[in-house]
C-alpha positions as CSV (number, residue, x, y, z in Angstrom):
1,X,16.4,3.7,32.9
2,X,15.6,7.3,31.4
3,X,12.2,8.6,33.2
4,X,10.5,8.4,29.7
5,X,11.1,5.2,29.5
6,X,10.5,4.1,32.7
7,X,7.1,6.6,32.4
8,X,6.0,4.9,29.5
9,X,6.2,1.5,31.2
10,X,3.2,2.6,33.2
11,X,1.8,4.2,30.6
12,X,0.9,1.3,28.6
13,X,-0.2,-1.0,31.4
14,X,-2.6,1.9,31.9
15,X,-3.1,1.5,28.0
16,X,-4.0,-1.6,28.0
17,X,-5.7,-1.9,31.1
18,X,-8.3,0.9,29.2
19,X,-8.4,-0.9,25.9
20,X,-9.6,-4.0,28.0
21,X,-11.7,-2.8,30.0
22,X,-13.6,-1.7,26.3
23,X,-13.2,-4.4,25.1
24,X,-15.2,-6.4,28.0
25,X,-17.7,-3.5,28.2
26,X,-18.4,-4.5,24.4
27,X,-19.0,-7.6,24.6
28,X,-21.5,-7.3,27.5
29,X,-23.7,-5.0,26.0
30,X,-23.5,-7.1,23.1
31,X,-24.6,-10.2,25.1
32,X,-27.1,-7.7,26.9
33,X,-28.6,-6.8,23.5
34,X,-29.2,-10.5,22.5
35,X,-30.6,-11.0,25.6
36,X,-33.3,-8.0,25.1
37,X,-33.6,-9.6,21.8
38,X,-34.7,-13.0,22.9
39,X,-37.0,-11.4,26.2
40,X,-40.6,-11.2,26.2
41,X,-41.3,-7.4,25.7
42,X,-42.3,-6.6,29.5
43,X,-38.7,-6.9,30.2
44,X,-37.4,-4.7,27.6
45,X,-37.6,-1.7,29.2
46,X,-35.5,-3.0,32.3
47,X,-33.2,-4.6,29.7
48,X,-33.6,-1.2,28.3
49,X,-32.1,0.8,31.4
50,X,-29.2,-1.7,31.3
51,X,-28.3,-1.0,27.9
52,X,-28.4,2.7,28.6
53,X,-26.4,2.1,31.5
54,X,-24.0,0.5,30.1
55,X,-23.8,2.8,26.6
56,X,-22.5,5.5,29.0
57,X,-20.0,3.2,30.4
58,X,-18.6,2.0,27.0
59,X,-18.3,5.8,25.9
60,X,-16.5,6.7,28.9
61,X,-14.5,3.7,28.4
62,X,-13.7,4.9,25.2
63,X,-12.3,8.0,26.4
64,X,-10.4,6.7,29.1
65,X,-8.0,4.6,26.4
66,X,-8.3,7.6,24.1
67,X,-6.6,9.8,26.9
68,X,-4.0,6.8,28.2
69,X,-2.9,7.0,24.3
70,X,-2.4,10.4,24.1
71,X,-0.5,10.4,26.9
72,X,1.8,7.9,25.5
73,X,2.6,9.9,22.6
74,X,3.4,12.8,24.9
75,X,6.0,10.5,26.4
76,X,7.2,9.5,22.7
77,X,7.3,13.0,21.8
78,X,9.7,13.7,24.9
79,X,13.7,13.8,23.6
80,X,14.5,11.8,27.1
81,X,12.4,8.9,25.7
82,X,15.4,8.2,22.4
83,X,17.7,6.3,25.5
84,X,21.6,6.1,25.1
85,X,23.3,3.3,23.5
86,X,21.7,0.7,20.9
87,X,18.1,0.5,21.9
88,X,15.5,0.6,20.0
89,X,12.4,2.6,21.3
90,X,10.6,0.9,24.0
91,X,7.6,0.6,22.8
92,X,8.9,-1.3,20.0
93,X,10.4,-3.9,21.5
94,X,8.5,-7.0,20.4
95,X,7.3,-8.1,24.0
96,X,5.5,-4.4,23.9
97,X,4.0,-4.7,20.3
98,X,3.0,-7.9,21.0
99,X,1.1,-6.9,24.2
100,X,-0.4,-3.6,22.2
101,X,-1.8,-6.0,19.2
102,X,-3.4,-8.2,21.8
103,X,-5.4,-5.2,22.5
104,X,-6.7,-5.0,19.3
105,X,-8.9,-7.7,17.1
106,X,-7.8,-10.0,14.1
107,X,-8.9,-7.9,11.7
108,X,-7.1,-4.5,12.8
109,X,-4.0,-7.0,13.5
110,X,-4.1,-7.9,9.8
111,X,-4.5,-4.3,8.6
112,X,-1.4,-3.3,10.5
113,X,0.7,-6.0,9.0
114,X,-0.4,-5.2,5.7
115,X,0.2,-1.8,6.0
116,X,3.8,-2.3,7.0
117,X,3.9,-5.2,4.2
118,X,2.9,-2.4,1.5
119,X,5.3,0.7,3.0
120,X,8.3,-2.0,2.2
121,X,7.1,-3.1,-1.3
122,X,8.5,-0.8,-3.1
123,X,12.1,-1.8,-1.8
124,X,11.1,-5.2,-3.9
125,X,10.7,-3.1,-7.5
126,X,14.1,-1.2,-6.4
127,X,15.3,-4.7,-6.6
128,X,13.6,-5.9,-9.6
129,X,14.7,-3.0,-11.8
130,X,18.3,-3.3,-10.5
131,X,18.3,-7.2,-11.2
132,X,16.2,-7.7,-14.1
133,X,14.8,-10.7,-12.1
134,X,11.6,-10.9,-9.9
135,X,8.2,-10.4,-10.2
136,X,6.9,-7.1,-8.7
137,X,3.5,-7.3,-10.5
138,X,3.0,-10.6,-8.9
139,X,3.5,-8.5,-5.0
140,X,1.4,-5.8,-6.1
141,X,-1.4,-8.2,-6.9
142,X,-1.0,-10.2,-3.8
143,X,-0.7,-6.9,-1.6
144,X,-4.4,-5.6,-3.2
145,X,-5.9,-9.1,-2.5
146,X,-5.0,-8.8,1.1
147,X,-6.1,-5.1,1.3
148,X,-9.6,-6.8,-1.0
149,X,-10.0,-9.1,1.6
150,X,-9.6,-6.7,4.7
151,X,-12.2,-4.5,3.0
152,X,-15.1,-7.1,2.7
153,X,-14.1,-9.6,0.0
154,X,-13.0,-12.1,1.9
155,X,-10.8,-15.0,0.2
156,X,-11.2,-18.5,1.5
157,X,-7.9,-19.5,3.9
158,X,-6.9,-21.8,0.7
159,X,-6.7,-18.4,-1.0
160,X,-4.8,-16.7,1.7
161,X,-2.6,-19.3,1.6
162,X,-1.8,-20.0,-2.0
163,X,-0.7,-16.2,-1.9
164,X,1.8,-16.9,1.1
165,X,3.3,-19.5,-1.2
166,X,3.3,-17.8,-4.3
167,X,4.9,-14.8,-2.1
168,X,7.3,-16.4,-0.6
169,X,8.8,-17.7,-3.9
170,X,9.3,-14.3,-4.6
171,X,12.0,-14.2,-2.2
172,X,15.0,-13.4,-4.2
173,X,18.2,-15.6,-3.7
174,X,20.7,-14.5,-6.2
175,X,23.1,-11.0,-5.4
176,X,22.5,-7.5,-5.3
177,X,23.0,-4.8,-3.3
178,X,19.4,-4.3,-2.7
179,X,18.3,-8.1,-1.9
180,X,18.2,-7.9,1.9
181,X,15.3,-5.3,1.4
182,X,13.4,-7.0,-1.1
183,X,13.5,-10.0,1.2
184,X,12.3,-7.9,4.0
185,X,9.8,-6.6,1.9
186,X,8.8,-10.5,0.7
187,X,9.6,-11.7,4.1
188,X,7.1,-9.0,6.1
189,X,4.4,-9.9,2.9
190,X,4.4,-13.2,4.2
191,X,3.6,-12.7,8.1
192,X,0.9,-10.0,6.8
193,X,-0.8,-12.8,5.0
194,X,-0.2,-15.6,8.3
195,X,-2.0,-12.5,10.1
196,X,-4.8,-12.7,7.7
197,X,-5.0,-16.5,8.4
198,X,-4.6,-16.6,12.1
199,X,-5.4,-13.5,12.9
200,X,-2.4,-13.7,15.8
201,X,-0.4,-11.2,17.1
202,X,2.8,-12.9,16.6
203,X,2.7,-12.9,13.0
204,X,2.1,-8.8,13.0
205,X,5.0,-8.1,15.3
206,X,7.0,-9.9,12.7
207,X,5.5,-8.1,9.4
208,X,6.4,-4.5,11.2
209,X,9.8,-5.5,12.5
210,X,10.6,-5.9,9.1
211,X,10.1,-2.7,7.7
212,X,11.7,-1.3,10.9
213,X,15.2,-3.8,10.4
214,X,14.7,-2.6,6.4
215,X,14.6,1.0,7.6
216,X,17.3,0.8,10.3
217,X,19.8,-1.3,8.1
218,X,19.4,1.4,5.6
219,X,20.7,4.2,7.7
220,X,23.4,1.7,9.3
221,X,24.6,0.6,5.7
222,X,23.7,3.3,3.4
223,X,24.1,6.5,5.2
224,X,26.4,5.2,7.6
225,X,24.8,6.2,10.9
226,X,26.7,4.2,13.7
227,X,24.6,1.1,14.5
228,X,24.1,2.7,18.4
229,X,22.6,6.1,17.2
230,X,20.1,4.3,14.4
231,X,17.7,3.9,16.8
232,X,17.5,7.5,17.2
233,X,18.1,8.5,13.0
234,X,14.7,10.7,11.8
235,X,14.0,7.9,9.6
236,X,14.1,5.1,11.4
237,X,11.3,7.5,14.4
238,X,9.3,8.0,11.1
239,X,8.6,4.7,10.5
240,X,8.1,3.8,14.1
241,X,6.0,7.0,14.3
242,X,3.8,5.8,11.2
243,X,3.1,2.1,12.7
244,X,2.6,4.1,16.3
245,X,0.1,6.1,13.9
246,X,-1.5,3.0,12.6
247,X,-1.7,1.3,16.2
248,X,-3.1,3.8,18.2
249,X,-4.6,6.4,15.8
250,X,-6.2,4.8,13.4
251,X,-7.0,1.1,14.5
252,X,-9.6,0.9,17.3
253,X,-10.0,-1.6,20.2
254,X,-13.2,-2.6,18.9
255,X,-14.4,-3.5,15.0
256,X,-13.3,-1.0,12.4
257,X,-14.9,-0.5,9.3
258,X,-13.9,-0.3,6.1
259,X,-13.4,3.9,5.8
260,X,-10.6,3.3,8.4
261,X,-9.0,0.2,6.0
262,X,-9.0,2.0,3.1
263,X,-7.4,5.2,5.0
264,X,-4.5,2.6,6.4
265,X,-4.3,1.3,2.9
266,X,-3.8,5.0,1.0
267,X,-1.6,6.3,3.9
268,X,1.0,3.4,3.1
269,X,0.8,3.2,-0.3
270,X,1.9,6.9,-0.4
271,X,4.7,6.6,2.3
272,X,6.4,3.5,0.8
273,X,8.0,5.4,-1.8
274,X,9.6,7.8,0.7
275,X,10.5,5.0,3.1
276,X,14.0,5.6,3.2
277,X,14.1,9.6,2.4
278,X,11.8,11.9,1.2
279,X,13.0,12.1,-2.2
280,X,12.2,8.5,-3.1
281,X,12.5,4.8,-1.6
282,X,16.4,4.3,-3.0
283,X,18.1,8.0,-2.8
């Protein structure tokens, strides 16, 4: 195993470990604050001292995971880390995502899965345009009621799923040479959506190894990179890069509001279009 590899191995049990450890410290002081809350007032300034207390240990918390992620994208950032032969990056591997979204909370679990659901949308209009069948509008609108309901206007779980069904006969069955995408982009839709019910992990891993098969099929078949080096093509690492972003960057351990939703939400609508180049989805 290449030492980056075998670095960042330790790396994110340390990652985790941190993101746990706020994760518990949260929790108490929440408890601790309903306790003050239900206390007779000559205990509130003991309770008081505790809460201090335990303020200073959350924020040092917080900085410990902080620094265990940065030193993870140190490790990314090292050439050693892009191993030989056809692996994809470690981190990626959907034993590791999985573990790194158990870190985080149903919501930011949804967010990321929509995010990787709306980078790959635009590979469904490619498909539309080309075909003459489909129903892009139809994505679109279900993509904005999942980014609606991750920024406060919740739909009931009937909702939710009545989307999922109406997405998923979107999937396109007749030919074209752009129908695998469109049915990863319908496909990843769909686990985004399960994440929105079920807020498990599981259902995210699948929504982002979507858009990285869409990604890595395109340099395979398209620009015909070897299948062994596509790991390593700049455009497949952006799109890993951009859901390492999302992960680690932008969604917290803890409950994220809705500045940090909406900032997901802009940051893929823009980058879908240059999913597979710069100069447009379909080059």
């Amino acid at each position: 195993m290449p030492r980056a590899c075998a670095e960042l191995e330790a790396l994110e049990e340390a990652s985790s470990a941190a993101d746990k450890e706020v994760n518990r410290l949260v929790l108490l002081r929440g408890r601790l604050g309903d306790e003050m809350l239900r206390s007779p007032h000559h205990r509130w300034p003991e309770l008081g001292i505790e809460l201090d207390l335990l303020d200073a240990q959350v924020k040092a918390a917080f900085v410990a995971a902080a620094a265990a992620r940065a030193a993870m994208v140190a490790v990314l950032e090292d050439p050693s880390y892009w191993v030989e032969g056809p692996e994809e990056p470690r981190w990626f591997k959907p034993e590791n995502l999985h573990a790194m979204l158990e870190c985080n909370l149903p919501r930011s679990r949804a967010v990321f899965a929509v995010a990787c659901a709306e980078r790959l949308a635009p590979t469904y209009l490619k498909h539309c345009e080309a075909t003459g069948r489909g129903d892009p509008s139809t994505l679109e609108r279900i993509l904005r009621g999942a980014w609606d309901h991750l920024s406060g206007r919740e739909l009931s779980d009937a909702d939710v799923a009545a989307s999922l069904e109406t997405c998923m006969a979107l999937t396109p069955d007749e030919d074209g040479e752009w129908l695998s995408y469109a049915a990863d982009a319908t496909s990843s839709c769909g686990h985004a959506l399960r994440t929105l019910i079920s807020g498990d992990a599981p259902e995210a891993v699948h929504a982002a190894r979507c858009a990285y098969s869409a990604v890595a099929r395109f340099v395979t078949e398209r620009l015909g990179v070897p299948h062994v080096d596509a790991a390593r093509e700049s455009l497949v690492q952006a799109e890993v890069s951009r859901q390492f972003r999302d992960l680690y960057e932008e969604l917290a351990p803890t409950e994220i509001d809705n500045d940090v939703v909406h900032r997901i939400r802009d940051l893929a609508k823009a980058e879908g279009p240059a999913l597979f180049g710069p100069d447009g989805v379909f080059p």
